[in-house]
PyMOL commands that place a pseudoatom at each C-alpha (Angstrom):
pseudoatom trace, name=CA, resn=UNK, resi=1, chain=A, elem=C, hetatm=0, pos=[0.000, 0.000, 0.000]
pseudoatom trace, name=CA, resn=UNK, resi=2, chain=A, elem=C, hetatm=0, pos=[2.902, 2.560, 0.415]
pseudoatom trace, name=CA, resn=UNK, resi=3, chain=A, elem=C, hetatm=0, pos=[4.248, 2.281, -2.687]
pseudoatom trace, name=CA, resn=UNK, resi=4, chain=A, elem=C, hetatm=0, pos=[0.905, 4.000, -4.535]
pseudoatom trace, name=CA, resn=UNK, resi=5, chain=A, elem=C, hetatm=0, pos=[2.224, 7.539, -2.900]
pseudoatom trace, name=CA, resn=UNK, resi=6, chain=A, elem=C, hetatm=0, pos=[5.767, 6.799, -4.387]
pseudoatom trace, name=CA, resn=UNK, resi=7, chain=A, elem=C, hetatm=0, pos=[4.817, 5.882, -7.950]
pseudoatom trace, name=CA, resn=UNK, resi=8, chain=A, elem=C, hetatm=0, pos=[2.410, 9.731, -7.979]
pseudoatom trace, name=CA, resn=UNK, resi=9, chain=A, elem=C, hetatm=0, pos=[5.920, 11.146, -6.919]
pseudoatom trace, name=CA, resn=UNK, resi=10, chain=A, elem=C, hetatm=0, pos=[7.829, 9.508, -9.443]
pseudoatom trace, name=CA, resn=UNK, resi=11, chain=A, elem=C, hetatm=0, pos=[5.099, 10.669, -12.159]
pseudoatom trace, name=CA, resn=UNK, resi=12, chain=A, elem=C, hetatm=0, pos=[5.230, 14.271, -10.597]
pseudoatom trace, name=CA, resn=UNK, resi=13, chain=A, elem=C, hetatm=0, pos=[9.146, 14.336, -10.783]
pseudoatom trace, name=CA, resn=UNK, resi=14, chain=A, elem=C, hetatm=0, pos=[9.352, 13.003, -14.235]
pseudoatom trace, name=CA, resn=UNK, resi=15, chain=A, elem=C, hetatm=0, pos=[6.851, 15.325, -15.227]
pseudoatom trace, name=CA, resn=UNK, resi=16, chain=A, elem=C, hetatm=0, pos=[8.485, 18.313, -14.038]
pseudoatom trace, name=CA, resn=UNK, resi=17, chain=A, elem=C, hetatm=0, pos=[11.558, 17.495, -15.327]
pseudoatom trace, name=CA, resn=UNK, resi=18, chain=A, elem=C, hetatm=0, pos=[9.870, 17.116, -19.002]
pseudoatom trace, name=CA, resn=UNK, resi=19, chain=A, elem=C, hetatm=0, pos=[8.195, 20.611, -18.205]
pseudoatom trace, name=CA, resn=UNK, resi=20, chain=A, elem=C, hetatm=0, pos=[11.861, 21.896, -16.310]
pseudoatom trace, name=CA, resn=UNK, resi=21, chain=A, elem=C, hetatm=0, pos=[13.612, 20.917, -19.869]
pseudoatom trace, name=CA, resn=UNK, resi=22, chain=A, elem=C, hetatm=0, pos=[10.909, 22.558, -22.021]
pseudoatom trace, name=CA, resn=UNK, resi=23, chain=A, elem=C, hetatm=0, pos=[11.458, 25.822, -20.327]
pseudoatom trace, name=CA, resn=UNK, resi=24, chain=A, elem=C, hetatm=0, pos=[15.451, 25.456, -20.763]
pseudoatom trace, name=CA, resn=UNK, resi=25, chain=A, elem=C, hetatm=0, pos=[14.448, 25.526, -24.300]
pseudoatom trace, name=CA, resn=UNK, resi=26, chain=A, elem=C, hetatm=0, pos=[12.455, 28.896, -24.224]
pseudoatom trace, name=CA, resn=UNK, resi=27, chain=A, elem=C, hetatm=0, pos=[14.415, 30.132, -22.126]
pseudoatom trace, name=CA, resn=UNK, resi=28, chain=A, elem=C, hetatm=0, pos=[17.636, 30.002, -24.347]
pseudoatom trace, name=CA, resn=UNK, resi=29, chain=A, elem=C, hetatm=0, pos=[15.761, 31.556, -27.015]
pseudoatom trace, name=CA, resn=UNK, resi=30, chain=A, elem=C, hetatm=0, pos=[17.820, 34.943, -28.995]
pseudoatom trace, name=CA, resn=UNK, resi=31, chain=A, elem=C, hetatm=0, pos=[16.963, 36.227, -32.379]
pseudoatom trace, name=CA, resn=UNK, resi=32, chain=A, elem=C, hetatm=0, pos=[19.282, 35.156, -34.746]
pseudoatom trace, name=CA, resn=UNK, resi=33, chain=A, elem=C, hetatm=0, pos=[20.884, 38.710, -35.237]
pseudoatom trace, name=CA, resn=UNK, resi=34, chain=A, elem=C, hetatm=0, pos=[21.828, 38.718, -31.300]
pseudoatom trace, name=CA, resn=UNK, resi=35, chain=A, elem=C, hetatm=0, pos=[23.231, 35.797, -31.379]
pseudoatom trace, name=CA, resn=UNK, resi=36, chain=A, elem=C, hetatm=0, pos=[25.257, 36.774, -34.719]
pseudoatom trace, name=CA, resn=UNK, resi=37, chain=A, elem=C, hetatm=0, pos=[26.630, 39.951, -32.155]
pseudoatom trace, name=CA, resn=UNK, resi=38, chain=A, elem=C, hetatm=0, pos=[27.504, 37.585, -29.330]
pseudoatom trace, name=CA, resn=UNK, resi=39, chain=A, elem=C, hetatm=0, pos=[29.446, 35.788, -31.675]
pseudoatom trace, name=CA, resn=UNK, resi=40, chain=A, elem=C, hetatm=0, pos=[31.470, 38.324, -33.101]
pseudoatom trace, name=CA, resn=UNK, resi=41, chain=A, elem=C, hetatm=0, pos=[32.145, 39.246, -29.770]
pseudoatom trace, name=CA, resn=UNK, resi=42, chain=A, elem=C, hetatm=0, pos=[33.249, 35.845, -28.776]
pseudoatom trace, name=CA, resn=UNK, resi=43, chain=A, elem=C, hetatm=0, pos=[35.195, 35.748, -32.036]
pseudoatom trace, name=CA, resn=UNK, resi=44, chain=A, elem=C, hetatm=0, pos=[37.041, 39.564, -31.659]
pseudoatom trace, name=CA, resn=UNK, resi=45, chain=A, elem=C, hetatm=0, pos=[37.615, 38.774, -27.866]
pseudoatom trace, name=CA, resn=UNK, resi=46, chain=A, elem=C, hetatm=0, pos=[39.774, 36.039, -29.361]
pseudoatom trace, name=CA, resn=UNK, resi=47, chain=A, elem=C, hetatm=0, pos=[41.645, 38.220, -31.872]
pseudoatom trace, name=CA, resn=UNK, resi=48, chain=A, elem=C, hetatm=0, pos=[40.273, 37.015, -34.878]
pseudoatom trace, name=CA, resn=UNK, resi=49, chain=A, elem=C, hetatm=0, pos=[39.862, 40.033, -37.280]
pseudoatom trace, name=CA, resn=UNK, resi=50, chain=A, elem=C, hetatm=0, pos=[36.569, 40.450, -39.289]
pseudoatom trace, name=CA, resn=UNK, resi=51, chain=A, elem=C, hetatm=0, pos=[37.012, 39.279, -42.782]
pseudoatom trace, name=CA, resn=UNK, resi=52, chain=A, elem=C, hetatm=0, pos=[39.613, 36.831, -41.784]
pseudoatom trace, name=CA, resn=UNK, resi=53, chain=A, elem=C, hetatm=0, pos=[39.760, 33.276, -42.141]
pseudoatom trace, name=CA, resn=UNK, resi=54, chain=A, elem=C, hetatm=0, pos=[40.203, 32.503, -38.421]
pseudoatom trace, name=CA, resn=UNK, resi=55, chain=A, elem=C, hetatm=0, pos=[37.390, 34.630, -37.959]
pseudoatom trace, name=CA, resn=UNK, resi=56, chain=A, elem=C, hetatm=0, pos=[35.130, 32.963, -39.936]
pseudoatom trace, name=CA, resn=UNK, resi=57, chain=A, elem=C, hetatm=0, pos=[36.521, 29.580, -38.644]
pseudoatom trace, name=CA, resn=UNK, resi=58, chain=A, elem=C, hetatm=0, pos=[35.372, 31.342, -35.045]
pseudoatom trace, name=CA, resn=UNK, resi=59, chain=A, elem=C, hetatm=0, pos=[32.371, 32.064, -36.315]
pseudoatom trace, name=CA, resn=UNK, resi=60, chain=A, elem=C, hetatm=0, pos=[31.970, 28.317, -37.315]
pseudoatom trace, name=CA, resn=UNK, resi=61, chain=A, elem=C, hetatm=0, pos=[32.702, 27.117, -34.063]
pseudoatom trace, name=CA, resn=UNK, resi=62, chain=A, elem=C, hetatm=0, pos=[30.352, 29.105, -32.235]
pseudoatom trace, name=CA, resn=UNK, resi=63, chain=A, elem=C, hetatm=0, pos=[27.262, 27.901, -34.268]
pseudoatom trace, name=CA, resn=UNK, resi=64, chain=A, elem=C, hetatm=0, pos=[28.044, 24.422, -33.989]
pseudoatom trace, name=CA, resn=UNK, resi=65, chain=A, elem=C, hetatm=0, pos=[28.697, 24.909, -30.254]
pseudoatom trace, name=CA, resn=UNK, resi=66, chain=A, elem=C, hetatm=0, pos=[24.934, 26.810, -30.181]
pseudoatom trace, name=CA, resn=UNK, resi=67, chain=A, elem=C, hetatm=0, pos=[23.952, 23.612, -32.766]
pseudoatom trace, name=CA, resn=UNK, resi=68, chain=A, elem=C, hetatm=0, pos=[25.156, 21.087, -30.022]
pseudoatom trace, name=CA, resn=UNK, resi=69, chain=A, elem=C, hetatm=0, pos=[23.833, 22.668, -27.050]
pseudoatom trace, name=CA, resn=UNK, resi=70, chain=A, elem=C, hetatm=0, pos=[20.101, 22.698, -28.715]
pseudoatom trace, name=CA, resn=UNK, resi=71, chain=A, elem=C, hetatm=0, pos=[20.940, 18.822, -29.824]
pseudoatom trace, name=CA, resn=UNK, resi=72, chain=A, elem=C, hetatm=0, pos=[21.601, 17.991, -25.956]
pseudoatom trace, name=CA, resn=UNK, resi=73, chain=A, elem=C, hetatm=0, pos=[18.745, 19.785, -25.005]
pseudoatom trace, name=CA, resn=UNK, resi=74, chain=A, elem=C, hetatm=0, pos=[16.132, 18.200, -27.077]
pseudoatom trace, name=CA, resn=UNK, resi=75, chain=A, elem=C, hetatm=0, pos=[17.543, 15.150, -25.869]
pseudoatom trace, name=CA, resn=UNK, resi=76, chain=A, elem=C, hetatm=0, pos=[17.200, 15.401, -22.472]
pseudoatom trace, name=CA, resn=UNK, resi=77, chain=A, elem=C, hetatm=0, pos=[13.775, 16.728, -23.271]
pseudoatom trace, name=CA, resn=UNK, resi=78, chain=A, elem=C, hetatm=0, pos=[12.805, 13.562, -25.042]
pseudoatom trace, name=CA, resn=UNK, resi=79, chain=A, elem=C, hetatm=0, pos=[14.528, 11.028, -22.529]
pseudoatom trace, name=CA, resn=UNK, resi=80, chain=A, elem=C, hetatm=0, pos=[12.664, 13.087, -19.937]
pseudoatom trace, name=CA, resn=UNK, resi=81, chain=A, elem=C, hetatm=0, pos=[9.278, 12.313, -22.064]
pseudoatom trace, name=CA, resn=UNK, resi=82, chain=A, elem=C, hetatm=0, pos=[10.399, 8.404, -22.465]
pseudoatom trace, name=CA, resn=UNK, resi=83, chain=A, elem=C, hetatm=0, pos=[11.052, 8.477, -18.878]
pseudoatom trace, name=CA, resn=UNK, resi=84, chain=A, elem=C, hetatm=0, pos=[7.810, 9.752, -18.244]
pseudoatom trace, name=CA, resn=UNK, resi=85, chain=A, elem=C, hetatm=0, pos=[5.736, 7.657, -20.183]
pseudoatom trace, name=CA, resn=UNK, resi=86, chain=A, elem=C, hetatm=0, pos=[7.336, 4.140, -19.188]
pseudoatom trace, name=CA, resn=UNK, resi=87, chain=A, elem=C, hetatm=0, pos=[6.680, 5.631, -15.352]
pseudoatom trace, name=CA, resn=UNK, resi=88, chain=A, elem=C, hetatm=0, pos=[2.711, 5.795, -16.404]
pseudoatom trace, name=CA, resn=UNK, resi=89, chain=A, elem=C, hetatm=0, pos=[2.938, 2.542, -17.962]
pseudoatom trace, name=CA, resn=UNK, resi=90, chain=A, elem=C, hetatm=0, pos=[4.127, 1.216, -15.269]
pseudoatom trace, name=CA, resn=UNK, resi=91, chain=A, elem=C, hetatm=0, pos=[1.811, 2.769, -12.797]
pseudoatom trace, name=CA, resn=UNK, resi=92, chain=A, elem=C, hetatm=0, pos=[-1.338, 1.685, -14.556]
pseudoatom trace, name=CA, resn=UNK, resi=93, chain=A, elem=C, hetatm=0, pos=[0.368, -1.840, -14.805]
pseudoatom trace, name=CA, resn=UNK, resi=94, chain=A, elem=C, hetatm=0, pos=[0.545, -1.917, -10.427]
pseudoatom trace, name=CA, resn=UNK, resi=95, chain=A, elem=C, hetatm=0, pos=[-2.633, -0.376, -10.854]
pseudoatom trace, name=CA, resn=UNK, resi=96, chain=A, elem=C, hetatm=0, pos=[-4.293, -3.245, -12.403]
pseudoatom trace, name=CA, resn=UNK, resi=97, chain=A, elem=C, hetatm=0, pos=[-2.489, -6.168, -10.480]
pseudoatom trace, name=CA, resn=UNK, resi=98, chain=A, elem=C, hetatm=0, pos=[-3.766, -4.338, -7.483]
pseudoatom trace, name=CA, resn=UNK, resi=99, chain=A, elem=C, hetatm=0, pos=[-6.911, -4.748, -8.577]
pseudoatom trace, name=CA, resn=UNK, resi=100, chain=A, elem=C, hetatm=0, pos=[-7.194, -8.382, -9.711]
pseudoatom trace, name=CA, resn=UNK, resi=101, chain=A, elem=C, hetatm=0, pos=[-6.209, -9.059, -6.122]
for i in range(1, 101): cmd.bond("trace and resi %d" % i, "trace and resi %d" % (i + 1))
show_as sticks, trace
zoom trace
């Protein structure tokens, strides 16, 4: 009987962690011209000049690192929803062995 209150917390967490990674995704949201300044920033911080080839090489880097982040992201969010879903699975499974007995 005490396990019922541990599988709605296990839901819950799963849950919020599904919502928790969909708001990391809003959150990290920038228009694609203020994320073309932060990179040039990055890029002249590092003393690449504009124009040059090691600045355009920076410039590279810097969307593939933004390219990655959003990959892991969208990952986590969609573990989070597997997660999630084999936790109600499994909860309705309990729930019916309960009630055969």
């Amino acid at each position: 009987m005490s396990k019922a209150p541990q599988d709605h917390i296990v839901i819950r967490r799963l849950s919020a962690g599904t919502m928790f990674a969909g708001l990391l995704i809003l959150t990290g949201c920038q228009t694609p011209e203020q994320e073309r300044y932060a990179d040039l920033d990055t890029c002249s911080g590092m003393g690449a000049q504009y124009g040059s080839s090691s600045h355009t090489a920076c410039m590279l880097q810097q969307q593939q690192r933004r390219d990655d982040a959003q990959l892991r992201t969208l990952e986590s969010a969609r573990l989070s929803q597997i997660m999630a879903e084999d936790a109600r699975r499994q909860h309705e499974r309990m729930r019916r062995e309960r009630r055969r007995d």
